[in-house]
C-alpha positions in Angstrom: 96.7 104.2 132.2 98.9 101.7 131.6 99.7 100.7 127.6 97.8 97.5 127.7 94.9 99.0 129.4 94.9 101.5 126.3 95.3 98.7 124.0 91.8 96.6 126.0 89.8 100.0 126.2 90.2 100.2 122.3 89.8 96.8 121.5 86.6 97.0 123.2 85.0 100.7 121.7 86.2 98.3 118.6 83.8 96.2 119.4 81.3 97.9 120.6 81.3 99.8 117.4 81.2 97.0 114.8 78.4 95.7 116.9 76.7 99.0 117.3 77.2 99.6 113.1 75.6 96.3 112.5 72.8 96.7 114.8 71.8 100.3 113.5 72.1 98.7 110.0 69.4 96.1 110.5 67.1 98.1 112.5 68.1 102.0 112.3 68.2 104.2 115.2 64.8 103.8 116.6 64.7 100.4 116.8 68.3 99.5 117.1 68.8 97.5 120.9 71.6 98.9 123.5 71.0 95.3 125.0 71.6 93.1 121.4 74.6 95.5 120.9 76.2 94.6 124.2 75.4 90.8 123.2 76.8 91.3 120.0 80.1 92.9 121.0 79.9 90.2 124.2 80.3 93.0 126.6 77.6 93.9 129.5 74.9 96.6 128.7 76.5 98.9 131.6 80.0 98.9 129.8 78.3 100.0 126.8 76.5 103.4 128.7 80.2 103.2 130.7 81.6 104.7 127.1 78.5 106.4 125.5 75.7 108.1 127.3 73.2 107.6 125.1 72.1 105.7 122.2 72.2 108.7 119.9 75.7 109.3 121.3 76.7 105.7 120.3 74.8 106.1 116.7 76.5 109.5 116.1 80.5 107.9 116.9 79.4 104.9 114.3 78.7 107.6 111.8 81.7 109.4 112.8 83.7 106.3 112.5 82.4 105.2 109.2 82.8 108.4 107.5 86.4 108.9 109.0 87.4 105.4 107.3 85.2 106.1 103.7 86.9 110.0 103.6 90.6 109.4 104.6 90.6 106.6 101.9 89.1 109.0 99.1 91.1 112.2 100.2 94.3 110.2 99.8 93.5 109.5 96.1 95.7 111.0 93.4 94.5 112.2 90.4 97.0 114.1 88.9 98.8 111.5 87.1 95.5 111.0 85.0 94.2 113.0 82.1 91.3 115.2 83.3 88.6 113.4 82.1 89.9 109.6 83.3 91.0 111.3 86.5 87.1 112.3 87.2 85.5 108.9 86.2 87.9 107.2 88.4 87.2 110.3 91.0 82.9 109.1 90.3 83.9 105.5 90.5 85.4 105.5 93.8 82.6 107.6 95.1 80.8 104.4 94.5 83.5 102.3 95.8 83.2 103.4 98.7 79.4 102.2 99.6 80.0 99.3 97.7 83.2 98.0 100.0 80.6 98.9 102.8 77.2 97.5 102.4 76.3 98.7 106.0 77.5 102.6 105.4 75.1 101.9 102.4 72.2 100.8 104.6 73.0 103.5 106.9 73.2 106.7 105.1 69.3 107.4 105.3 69.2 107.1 108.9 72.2 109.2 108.9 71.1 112.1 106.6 68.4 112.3 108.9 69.9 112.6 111.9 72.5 115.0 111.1 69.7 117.2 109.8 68.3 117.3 113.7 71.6 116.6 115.5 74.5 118.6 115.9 77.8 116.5 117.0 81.1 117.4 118.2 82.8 115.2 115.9 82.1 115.0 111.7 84.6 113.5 110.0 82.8 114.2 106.9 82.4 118.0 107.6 86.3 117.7 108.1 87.5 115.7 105.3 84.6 117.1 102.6 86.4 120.4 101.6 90.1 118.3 100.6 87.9 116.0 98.3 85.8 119.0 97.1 89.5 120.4 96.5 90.3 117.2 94.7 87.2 117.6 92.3 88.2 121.3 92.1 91.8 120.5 90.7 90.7 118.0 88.0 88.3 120.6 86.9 90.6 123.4 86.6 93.0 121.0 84.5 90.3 120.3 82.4 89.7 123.8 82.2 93.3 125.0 81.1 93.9 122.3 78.5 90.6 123.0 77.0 88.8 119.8 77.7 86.8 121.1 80.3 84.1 124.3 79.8 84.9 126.8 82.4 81.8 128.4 83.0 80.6 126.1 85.8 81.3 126.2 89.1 83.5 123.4 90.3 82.1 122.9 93.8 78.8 122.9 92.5 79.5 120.0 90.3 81.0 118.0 93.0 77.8 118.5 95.1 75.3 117.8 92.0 77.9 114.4 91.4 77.7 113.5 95.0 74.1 113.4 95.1 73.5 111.4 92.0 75.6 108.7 93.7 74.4 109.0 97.0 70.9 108.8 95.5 71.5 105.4 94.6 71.9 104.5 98.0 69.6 107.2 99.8 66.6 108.1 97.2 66.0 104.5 95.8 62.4 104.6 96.0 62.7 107.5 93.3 64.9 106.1 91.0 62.7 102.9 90.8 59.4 104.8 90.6 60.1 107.2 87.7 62.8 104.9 86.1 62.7 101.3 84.3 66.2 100.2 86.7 66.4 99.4 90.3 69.2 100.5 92.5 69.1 97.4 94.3 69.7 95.2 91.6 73.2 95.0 90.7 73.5 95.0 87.1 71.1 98.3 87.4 73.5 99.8 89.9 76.2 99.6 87.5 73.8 101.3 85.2 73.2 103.9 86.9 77.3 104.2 88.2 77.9 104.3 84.4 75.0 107.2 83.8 76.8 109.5 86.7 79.8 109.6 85.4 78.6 109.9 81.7 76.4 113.0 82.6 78.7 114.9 84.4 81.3 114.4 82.0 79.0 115.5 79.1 77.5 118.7 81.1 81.8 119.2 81.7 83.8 118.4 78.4 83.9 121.8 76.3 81.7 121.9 72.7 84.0 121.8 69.4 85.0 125.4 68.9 83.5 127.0 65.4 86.8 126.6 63.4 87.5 122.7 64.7 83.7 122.3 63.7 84.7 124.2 60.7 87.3 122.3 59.8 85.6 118.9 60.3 83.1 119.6 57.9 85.9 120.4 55.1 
């Protein structure tokens, strides 16, 4: 295959994709229309089924693709420059960056939870890229941890998970937050609420209690 045949076969999965990501956004996978994708990306319904067999095939590459962009960009964060506890709120923050640059990952990740629970894919960017950022998240901790900032009695990855899902539950659990809370996820101002909360409770179950003689010596 010649060069610019590469270059036109990836143009078009580019725009097949975008199409594909936008369609599944509005409608999620049951609904979402091979046909209206096609018409989207201004290709014929035949090309589309040329490159992906299936509908689920095509859903599980725009997952793939969106969690390949939203990963590489976090795993290539540094942190060690920053004091341990700035490094993890800007470590929180861009956790949250990262649906926010991408309102249609947002509307996804539902429909995408779901189907990775009952589909198993040959590619997962996510399952590739998660253990670097959990190693990330590990690193700040154990700085924290040796300079006495930190407590060291809980277990790093453990905290990354619990952090994870109190930011993805913004996005993914909203009909909780708003039924047994006084904010709404889908208002903005109460986003950044609840963006300031997660980083505020995880550094407060993280940073270390005064030791006896520094409480000691505070009260004389």
């Amino acid at each position: 295959m010649t060069n610019a045949r590469q270059q036109s076969k990836a143009a078009t999965i580019e725009l097949i994709l975008r199409a594909a990501k936008a369609e599944f956004a509005e409608h999620g996978l049951e609904k979402a229309n091979v046909k209206k994708i096609a018409e989207r990306a201004g290709v014929t319904k035949q090309l589309v089924y040329h490159y992906y067999n299936s509908k689920e095939q095509l859903f599980a590459c725009v997952l793939d693709v969106s969690s390949d962009n939203t990963m590489t960009a976090l795993t290539a964060l540094e942190f060690d420059h920053l004091p341990p506890v700035e490094g993890l709120r800007v470590l929180i923050e861009h956790l949250f960056d990262a649906y926010q640059r991408d309102p249609e990952m947002a509307q996804l990740a539902t429909e995408g939870i779901r189907f990775h629970d009952s589909h198993t894919t040959p590619a997962n960017r996510f399952i590739d890229l998660g253990p670097q950022l959990t190693e990330k998240m590990t690193k700040l901790i154990d700085r924290g941890c040796a300079s006495g900032e930190f407590r060291s009695d809980l277990n790093p990855e453990l905290v990354f998970v619990t952090t994870c899902l109190m930011v993805a539950g913004a996005y993914t659990n909203r009909y909780l937050i708003d039924s047994l809370s006084t904010i709404s996820t889908r208002n903005c101002e109460d986003l950044q609420v609840w963006r300031r909360f997660t980083a505020d409770f995880v550094l407060a179950a993280l940073i270390a209690p005064p030791s006896p003689a520094d409480v000691k010596a505070g009260n004389a």
